[in-house]
mmCIF entry with sequence, helices, sheets and N, C-alpha, C, O atoms, coordinates in Angstrom:
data_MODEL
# 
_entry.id   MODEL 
# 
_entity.id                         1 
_entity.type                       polymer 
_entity.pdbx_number_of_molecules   1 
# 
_entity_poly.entity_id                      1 
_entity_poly.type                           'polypeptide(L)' 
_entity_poly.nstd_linkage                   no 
_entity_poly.nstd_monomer                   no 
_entity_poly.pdbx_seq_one_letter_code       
;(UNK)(UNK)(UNK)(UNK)(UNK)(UNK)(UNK)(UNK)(UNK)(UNK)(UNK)(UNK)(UNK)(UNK)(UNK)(UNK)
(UNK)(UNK)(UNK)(UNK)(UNK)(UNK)(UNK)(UNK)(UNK)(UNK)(UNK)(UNK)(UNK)(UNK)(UNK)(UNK)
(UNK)(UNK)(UNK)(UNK)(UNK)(UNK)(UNK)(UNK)(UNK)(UNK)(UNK)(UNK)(UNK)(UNK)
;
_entity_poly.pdbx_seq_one_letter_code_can   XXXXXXXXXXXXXXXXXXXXXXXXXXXXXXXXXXXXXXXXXXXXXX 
_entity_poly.pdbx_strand_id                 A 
# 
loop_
_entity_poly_seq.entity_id 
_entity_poly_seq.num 
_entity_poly_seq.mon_id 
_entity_poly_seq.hetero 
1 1  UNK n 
1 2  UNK n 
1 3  UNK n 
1 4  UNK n 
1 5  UNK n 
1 6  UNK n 
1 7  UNK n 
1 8  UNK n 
1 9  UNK n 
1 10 UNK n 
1 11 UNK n 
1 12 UNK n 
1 13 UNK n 
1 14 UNK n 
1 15 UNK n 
1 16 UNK n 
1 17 UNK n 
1 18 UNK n 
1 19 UNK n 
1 20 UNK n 
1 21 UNK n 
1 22 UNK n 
1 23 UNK n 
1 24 UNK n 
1 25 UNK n 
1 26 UNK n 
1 27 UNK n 
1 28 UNK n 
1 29 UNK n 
1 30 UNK n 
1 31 UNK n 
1 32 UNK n 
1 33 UNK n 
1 34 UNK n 
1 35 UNK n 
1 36 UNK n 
1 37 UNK n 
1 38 UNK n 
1 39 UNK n 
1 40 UNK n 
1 41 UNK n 
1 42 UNK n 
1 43 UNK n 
1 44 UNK n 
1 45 UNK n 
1 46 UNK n 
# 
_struct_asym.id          A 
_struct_asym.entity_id   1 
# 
loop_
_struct_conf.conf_type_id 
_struct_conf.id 
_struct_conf.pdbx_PDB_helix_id 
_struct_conf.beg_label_comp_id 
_struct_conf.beg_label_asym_id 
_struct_conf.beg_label_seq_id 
_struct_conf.pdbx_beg_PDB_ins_code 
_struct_conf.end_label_comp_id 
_struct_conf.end_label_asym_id 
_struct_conf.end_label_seq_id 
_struct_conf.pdbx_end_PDB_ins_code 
_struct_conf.beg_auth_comp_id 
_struct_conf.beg_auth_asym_id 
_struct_conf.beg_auth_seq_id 
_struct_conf.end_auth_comp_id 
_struct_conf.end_auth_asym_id 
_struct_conf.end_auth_seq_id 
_struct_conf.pdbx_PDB_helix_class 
_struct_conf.details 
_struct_conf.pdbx_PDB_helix_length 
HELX_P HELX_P1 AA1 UNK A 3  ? UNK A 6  ? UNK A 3  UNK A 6  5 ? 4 
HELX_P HELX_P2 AA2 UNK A 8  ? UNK A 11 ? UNK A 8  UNK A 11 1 ? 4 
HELX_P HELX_P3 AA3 UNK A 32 ? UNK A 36 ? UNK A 32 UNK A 36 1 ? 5 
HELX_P HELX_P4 AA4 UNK A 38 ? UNK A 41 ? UNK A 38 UNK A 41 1 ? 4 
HELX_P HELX_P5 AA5 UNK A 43 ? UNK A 45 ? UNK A 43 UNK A 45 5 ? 3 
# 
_struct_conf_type.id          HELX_P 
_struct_conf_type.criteria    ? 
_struct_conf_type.reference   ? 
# 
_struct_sheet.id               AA1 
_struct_sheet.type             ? 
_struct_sheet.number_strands   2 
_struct_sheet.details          ? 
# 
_struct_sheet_order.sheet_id     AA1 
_struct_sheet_order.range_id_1   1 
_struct_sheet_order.range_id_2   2 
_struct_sheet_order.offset       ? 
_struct_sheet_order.sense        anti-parallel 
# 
loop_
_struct_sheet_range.sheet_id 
_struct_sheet_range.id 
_struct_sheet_range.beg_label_comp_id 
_struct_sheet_range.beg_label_asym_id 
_struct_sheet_range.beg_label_seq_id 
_struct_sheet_range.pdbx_beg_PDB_ins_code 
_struct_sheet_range.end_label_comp_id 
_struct_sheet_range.end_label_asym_id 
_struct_sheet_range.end_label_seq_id 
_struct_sheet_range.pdbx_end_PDB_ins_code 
_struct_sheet_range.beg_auth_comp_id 
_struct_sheet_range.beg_auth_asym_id 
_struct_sheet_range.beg_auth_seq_id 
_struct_sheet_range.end_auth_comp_id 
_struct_sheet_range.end_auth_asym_id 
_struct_sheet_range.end_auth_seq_id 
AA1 1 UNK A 14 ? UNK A 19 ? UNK A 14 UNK A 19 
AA1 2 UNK A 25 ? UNK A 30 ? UNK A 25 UNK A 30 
# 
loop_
_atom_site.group_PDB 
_atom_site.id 
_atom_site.type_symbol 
_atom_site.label_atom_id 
_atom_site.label_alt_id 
_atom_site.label_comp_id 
_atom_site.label_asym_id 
_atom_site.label_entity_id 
_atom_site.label_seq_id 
_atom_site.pdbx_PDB_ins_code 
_atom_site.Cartn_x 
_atom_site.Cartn_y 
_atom_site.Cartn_z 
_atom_site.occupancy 
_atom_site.B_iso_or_equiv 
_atom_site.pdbx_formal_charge 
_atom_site.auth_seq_id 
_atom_site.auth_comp_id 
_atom_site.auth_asym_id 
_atom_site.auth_atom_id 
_atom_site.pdbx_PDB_model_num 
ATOM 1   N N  . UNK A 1 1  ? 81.504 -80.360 -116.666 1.00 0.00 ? 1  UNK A N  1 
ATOM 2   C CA . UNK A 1 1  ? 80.751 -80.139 -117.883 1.00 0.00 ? 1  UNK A CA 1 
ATOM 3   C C  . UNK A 1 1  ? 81.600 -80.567 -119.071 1.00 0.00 ? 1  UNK A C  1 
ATOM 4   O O  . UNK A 1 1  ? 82.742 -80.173 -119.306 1.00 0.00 ? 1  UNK A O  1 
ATOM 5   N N  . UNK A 1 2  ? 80.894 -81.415 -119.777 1.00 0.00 ? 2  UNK A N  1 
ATOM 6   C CA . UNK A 1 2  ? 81.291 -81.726 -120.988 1.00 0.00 ? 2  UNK A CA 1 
ATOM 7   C C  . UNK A 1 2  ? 81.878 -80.733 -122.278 1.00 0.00 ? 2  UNK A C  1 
ATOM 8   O O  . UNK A 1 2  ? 81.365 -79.651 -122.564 1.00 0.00 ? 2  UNK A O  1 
ATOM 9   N N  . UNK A 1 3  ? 82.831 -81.217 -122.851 1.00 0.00 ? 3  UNK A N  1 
ATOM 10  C CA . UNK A 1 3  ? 83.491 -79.421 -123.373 1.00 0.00 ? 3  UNK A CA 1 
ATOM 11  C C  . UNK A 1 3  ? 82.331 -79.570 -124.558 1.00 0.00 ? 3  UNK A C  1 
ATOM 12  O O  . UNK A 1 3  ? 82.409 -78.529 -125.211 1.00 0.00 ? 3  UNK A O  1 
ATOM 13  N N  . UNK A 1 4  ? 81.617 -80.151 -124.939 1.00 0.00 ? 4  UNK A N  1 
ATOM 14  C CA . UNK A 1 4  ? 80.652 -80.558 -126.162 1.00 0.00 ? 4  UNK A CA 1 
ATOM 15  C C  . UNK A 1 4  ? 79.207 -79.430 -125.758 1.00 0.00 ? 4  UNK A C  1 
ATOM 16  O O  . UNK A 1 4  ? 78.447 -78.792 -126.486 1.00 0.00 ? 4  UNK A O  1 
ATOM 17  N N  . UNK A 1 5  ? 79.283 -79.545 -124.624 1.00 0.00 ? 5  UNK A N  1 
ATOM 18  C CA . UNK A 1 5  ? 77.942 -78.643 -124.028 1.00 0.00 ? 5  UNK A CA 1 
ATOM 19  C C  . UNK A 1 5  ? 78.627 -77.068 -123.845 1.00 0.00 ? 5  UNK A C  1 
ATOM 20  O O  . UNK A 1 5  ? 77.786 -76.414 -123.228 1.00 0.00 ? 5  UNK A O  1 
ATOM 21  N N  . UNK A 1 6  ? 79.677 -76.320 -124.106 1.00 0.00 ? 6  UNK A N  1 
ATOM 22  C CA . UNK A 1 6  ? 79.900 -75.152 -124.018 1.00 0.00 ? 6  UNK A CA 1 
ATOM 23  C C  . UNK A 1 6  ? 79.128 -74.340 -125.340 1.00 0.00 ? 6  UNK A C  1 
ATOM 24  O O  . UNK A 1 6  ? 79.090 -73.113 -125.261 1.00 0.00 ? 6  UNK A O  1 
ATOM 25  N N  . UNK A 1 7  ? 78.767 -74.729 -126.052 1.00 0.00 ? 7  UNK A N  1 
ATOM 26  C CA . UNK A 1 7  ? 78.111 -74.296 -127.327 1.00 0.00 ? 7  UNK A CA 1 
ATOM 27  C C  . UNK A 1 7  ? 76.693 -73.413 -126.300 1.00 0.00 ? 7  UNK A C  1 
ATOM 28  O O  . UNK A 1 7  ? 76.385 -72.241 -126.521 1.00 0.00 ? 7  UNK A O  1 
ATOM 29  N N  . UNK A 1 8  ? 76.117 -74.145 -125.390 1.00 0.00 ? 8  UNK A N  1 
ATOM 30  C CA . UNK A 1 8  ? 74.686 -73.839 -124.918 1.00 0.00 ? 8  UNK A CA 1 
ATOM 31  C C  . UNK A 1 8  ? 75.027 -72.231 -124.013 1.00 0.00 ? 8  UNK A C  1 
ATOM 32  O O  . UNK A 1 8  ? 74.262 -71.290 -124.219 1.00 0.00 ? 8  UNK A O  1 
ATOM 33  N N  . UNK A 1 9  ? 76.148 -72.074 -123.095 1.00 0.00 ? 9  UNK A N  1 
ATOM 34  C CA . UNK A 1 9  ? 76.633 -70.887 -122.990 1.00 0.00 ? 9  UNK A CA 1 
ATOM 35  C C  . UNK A 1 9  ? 77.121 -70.282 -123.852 1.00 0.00 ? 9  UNK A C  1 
ATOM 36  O O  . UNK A 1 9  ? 77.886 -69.541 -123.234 1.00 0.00 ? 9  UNK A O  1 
ATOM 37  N N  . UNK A 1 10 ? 77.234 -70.054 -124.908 1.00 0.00 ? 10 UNK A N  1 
ATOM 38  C CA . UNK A 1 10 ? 77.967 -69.425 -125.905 1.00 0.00 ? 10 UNK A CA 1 
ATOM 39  C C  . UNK A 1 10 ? 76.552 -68.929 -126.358 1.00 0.00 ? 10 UNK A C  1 
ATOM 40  O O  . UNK A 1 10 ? 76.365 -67.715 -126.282 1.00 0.00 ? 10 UNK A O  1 
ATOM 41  N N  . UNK A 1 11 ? 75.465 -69.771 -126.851 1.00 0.00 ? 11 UNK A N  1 
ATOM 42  C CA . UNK A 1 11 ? 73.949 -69.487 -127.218 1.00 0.00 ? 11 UNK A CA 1 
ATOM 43  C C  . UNK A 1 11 ? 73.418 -68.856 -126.365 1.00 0.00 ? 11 UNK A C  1 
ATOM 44  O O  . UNK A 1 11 ? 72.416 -68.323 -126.843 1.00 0.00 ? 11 UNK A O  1 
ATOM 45  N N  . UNK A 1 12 ? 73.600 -68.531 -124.938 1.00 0.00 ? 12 UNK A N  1 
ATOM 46  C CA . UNK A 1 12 ? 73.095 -67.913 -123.881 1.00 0.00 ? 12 UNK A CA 1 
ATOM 47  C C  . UNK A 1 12 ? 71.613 -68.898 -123.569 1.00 0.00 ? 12 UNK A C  1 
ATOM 48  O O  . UNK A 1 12 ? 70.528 -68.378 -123.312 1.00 0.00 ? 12 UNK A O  1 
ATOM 49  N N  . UNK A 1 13 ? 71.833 -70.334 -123.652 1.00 0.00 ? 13 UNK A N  1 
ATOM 50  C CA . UNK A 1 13 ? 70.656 -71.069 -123.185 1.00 0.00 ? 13 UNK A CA 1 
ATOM 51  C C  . UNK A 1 13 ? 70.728 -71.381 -121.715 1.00 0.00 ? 13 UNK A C  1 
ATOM 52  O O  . UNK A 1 13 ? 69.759 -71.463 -120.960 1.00 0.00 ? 13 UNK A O  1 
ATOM 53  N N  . UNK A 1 14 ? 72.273 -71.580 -121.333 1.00 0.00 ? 14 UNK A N  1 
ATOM 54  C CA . UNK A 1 14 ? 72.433 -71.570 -120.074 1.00 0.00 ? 14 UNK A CA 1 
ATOM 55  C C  . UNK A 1 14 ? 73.608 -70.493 -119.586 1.00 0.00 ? 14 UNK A C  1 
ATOM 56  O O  . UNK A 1 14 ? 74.573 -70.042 -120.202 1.00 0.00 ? 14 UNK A O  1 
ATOM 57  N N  . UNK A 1 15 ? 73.160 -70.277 -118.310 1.00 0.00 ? 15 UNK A N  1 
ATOM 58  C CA . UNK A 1 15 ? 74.266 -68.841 -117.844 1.00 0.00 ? 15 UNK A CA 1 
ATOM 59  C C  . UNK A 1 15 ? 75.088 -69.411 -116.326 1.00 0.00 ? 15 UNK A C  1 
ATOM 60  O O  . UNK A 1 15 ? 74.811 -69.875 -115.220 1.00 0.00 ? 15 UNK A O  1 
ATOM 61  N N  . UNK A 1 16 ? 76.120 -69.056 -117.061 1.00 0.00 ? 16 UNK A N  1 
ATOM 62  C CA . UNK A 1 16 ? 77.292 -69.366 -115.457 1.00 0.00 ? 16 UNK A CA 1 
ATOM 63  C C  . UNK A 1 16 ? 77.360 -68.868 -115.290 1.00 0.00 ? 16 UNK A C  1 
ATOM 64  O O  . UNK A 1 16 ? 77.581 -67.968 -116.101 1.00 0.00 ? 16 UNK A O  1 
ATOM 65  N N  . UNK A 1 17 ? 77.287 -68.666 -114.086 1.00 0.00 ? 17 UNK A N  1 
ATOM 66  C CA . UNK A 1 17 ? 76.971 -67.600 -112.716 1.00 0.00 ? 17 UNK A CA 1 
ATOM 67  C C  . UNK A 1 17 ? 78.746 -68.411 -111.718 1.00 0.00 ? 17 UNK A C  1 
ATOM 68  O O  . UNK A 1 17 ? 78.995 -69.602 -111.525 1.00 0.00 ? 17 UNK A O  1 
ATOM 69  N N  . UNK A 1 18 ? 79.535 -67.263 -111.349 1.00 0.00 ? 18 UNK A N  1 
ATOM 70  C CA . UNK A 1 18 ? 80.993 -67.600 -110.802 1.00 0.00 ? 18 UNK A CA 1 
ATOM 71  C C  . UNK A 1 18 ? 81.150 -66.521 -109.825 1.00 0.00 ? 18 UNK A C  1 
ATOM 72  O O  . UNK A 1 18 ? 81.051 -65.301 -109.957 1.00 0.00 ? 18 UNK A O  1 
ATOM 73  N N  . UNK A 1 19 ? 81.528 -67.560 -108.400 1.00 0.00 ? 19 UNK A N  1 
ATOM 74  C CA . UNK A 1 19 ? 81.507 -66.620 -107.249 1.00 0.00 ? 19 UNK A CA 1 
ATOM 75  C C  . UNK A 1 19 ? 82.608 -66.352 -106.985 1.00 0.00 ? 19 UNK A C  1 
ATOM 76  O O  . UNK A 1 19 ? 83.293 -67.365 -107.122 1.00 0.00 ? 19 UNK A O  1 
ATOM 77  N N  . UNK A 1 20 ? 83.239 -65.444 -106.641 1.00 0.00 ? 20 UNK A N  1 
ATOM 78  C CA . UNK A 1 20 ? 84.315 -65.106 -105.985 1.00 0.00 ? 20 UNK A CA 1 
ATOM 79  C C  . UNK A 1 20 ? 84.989 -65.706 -104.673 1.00 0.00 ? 20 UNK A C  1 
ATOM 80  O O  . UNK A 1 20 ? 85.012 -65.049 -103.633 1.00 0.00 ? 20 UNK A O  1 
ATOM 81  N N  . UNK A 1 21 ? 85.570 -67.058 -104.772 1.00 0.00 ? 21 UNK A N  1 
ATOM 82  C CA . UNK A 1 21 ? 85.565 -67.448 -103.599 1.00 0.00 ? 21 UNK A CA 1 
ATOM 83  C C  . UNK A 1 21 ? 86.459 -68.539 -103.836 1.00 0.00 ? 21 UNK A C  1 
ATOM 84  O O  . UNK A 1 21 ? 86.676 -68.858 -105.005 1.00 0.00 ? 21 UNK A O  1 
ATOM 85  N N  . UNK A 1 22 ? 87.212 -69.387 -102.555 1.00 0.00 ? 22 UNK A N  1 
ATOM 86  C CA . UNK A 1 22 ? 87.965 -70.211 -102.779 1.00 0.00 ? 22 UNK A CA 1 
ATOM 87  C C  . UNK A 1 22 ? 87.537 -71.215 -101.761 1.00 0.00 ? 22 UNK A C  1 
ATOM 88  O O  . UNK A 1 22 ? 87.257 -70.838 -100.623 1.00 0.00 ? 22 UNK A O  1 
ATOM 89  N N  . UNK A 1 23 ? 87.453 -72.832 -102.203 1.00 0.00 ? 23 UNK A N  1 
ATOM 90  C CA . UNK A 1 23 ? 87.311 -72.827 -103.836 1.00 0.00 ? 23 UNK A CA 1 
ATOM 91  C C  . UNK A 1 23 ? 86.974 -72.303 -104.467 1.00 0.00 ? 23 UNK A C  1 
ATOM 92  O O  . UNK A 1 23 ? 86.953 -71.111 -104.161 1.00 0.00 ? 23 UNK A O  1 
ATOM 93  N N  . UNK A 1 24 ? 86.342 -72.727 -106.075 1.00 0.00 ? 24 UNK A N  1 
ATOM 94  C CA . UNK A 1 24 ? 85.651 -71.635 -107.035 1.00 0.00 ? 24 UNK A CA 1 
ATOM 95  C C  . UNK A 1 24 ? 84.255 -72.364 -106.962 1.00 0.00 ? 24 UNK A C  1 
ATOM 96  O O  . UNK A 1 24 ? 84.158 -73.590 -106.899 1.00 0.00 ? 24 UNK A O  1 
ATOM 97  N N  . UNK A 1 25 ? 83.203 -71.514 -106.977 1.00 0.00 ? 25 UNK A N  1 
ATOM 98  C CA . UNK A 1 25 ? 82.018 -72.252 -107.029 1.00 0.00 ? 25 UNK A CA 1 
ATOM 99  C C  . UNK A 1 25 ? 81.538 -71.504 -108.437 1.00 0.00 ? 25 UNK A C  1 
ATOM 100 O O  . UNK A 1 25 ? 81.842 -70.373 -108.819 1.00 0.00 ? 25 UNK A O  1 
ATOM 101 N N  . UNK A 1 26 ? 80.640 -72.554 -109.126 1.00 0.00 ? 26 UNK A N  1 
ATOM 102 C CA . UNK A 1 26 ? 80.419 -71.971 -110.535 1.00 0.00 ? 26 UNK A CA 1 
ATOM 103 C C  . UNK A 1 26 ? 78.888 -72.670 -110.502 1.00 0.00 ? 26 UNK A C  1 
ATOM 104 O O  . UNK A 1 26 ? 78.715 -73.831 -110.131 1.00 0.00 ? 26 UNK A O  1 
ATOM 105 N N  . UNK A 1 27 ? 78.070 -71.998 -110.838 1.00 0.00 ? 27 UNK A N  1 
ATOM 106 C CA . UNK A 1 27 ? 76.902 -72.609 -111.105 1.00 0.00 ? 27 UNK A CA 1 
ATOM 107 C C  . UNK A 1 27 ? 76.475 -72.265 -112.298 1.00 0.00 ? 27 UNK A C  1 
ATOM 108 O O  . UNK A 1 27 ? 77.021 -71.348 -112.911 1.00 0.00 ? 27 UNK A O  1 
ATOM 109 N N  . UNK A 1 28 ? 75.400 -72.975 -112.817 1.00 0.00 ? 28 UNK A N  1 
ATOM 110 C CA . UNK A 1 28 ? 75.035 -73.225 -114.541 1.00 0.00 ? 28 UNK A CA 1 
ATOM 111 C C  . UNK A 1 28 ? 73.145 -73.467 -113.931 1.00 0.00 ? 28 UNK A C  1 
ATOM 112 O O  . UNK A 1 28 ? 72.664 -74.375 -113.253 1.00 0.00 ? 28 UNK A O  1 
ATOM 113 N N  . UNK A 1 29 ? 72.348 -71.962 -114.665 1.00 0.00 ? 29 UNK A N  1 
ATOM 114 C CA . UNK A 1 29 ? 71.128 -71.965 -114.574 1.00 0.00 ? 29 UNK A CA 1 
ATOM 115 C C  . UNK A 1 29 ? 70.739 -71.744 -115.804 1.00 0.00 ? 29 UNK A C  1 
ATOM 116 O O  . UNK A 1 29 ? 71.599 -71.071 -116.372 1.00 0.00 ? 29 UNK A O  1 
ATOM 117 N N  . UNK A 1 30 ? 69.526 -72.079 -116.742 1.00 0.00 ? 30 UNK A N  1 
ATOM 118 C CA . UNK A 1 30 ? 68.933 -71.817 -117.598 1.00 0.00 ? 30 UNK A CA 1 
ATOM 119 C C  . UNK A 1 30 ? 68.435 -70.132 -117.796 1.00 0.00 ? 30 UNK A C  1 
ATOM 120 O O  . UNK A 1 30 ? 67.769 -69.486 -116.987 1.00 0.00 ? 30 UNK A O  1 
ATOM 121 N N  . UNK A 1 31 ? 68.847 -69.769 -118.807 1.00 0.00 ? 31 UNK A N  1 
ATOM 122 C CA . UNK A 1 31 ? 68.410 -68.333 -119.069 1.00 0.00 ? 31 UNK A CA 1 
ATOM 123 C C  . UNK A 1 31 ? 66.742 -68.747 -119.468 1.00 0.00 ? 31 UNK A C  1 
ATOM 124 O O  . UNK A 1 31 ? 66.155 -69.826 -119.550 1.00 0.00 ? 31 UNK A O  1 
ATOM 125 N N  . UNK A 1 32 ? 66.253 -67.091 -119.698 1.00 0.00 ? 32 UNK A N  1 
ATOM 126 C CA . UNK A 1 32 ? 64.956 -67.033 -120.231 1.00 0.00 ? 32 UNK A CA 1 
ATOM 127 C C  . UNK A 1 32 ? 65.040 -68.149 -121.532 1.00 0.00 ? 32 UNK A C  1 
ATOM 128 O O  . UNK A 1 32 ? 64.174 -69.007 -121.361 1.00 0.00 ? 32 UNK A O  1 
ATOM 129 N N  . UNK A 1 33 ? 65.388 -68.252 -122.081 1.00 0.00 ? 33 UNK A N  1 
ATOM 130 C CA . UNK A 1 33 ? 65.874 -68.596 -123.493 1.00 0.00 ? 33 UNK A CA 1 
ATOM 131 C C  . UNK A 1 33 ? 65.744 -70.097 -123.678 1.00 0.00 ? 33 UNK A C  1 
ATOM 132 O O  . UNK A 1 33 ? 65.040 -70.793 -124.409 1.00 0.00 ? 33 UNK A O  1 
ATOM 133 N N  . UNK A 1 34 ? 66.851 -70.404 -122.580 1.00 0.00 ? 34 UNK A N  1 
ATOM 134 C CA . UNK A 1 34 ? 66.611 -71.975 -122.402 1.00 0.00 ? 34 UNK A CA 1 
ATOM 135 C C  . UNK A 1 34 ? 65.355 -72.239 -121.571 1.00 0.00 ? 34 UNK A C  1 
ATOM 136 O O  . UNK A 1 34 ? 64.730 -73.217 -121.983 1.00 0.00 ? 34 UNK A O  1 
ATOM 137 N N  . UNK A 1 35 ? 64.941 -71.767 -120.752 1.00 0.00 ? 35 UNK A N  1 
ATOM 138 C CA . UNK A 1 35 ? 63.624 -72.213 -119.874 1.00 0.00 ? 35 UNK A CA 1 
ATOM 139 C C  . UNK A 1 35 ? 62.435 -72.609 -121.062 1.00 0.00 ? 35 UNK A C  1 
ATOM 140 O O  . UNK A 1 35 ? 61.752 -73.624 -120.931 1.00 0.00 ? 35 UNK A O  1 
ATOM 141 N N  . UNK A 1 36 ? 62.257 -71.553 -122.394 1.00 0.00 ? 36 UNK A N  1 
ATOM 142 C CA . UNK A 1 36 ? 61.300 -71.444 -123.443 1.00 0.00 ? 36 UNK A CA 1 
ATOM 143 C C  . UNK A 1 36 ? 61.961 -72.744 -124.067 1.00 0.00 ? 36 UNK A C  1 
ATOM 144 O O  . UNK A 1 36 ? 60.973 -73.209 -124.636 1.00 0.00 ? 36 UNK A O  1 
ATOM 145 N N  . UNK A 1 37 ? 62.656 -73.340 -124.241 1.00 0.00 ? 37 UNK A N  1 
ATOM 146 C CA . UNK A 1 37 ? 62.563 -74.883 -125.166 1.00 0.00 ? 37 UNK A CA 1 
ATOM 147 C C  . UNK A 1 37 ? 62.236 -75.739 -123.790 1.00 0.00 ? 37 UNK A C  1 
ATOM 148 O O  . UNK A 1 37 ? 62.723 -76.767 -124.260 1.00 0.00 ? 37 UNK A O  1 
ATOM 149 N N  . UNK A 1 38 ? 62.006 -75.962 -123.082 1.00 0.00 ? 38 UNK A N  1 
ATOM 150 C CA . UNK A 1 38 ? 61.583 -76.581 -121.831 1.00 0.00 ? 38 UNK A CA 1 
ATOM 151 C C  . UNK A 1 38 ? 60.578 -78.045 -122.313 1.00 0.00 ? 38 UNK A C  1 
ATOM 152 O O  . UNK A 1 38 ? 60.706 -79.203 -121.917 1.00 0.00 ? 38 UNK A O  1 
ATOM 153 N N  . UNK A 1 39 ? 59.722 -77.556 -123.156 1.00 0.00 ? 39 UNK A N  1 
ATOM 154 C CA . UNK A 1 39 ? 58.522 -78.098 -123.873 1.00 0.00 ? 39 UNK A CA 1 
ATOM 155 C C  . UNK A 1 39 ? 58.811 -78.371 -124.917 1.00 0.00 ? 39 UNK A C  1 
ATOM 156 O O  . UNK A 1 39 ? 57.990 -78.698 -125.775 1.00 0.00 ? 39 UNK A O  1 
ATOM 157 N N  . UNK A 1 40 ? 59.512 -78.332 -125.018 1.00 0.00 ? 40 UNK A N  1 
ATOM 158 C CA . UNK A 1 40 ? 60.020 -79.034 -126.501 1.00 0.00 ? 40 UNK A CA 1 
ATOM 159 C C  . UNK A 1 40 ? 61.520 -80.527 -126.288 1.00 0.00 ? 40 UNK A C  1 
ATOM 160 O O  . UNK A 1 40 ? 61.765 -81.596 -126.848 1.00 0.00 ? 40 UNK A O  1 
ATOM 161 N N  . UNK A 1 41 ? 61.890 -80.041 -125.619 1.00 0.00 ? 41 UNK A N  1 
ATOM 162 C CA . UNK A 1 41 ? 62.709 -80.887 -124.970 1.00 0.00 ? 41 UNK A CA 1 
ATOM 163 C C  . UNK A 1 41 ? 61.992 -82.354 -124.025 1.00 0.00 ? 41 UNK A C  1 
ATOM 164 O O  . UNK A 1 41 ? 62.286 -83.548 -124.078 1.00 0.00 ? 41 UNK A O  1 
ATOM 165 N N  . UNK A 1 42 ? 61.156 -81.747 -123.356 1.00 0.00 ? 42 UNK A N  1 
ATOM 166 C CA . UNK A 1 42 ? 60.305 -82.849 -122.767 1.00 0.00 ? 42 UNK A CA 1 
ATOM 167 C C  . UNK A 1 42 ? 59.078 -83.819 -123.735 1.00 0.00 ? 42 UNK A C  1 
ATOM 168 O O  . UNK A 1 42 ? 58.639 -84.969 -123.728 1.00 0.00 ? 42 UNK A O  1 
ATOM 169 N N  . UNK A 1 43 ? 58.891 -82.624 -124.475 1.00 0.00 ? 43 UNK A N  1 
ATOM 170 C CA . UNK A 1 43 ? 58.190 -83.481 -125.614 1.00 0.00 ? 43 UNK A CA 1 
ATOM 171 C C  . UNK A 1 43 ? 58.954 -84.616 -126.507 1.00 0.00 ? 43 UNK A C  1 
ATOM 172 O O  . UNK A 1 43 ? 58.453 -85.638 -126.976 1.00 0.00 ? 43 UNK A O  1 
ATOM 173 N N  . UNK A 1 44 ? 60.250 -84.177 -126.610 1.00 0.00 ? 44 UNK A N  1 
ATOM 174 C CA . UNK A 1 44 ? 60.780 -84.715 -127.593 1.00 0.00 ? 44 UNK A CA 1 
ATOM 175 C C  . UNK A 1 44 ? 61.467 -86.270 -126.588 1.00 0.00 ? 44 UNK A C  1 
ATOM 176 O O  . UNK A 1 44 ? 62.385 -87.012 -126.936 1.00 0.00 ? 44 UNK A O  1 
ATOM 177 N N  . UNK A 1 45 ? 60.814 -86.328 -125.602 1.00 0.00 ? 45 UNK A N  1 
ATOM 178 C CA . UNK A 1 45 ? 61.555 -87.628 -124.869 1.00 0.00 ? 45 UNK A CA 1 
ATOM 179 C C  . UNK A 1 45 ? 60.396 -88.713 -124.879 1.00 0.00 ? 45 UNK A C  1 
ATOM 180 O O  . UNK A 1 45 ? 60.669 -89.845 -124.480 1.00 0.00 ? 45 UNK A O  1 
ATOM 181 N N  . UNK A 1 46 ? 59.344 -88.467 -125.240 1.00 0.00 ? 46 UNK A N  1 
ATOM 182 C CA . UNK A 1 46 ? 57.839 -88.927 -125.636 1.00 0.00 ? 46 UNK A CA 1 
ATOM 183 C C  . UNK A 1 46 ? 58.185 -90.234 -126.680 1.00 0.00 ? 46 UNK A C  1 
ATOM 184 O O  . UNK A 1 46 ? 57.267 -90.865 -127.204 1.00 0.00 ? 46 UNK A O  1 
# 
């Protein structure tokens, strides 16, 4: 991940989710928050 896109976790648009495990597995899902610009984002590629 781009250090330019940490702003969107910081906004809570997307949420890292970090497992306890080795390696480290880290996943990045859209909160409620980000799912709601969904449509606006796709619109805006129009």
């Amino acid at each position: 991940m781009c250090f330019g896109h940490w702003w969107k976790v910081e906004d809570e648009i997307v949420v890292r989710k970090k497992y306890p495990q080795v390696p480290t597995k880290v996943e990045y899902l859209l909160s409620e928050e980000g799912l709601s610009i969904v449509p606006i984002v796709n619109f805006s590629k129009l």
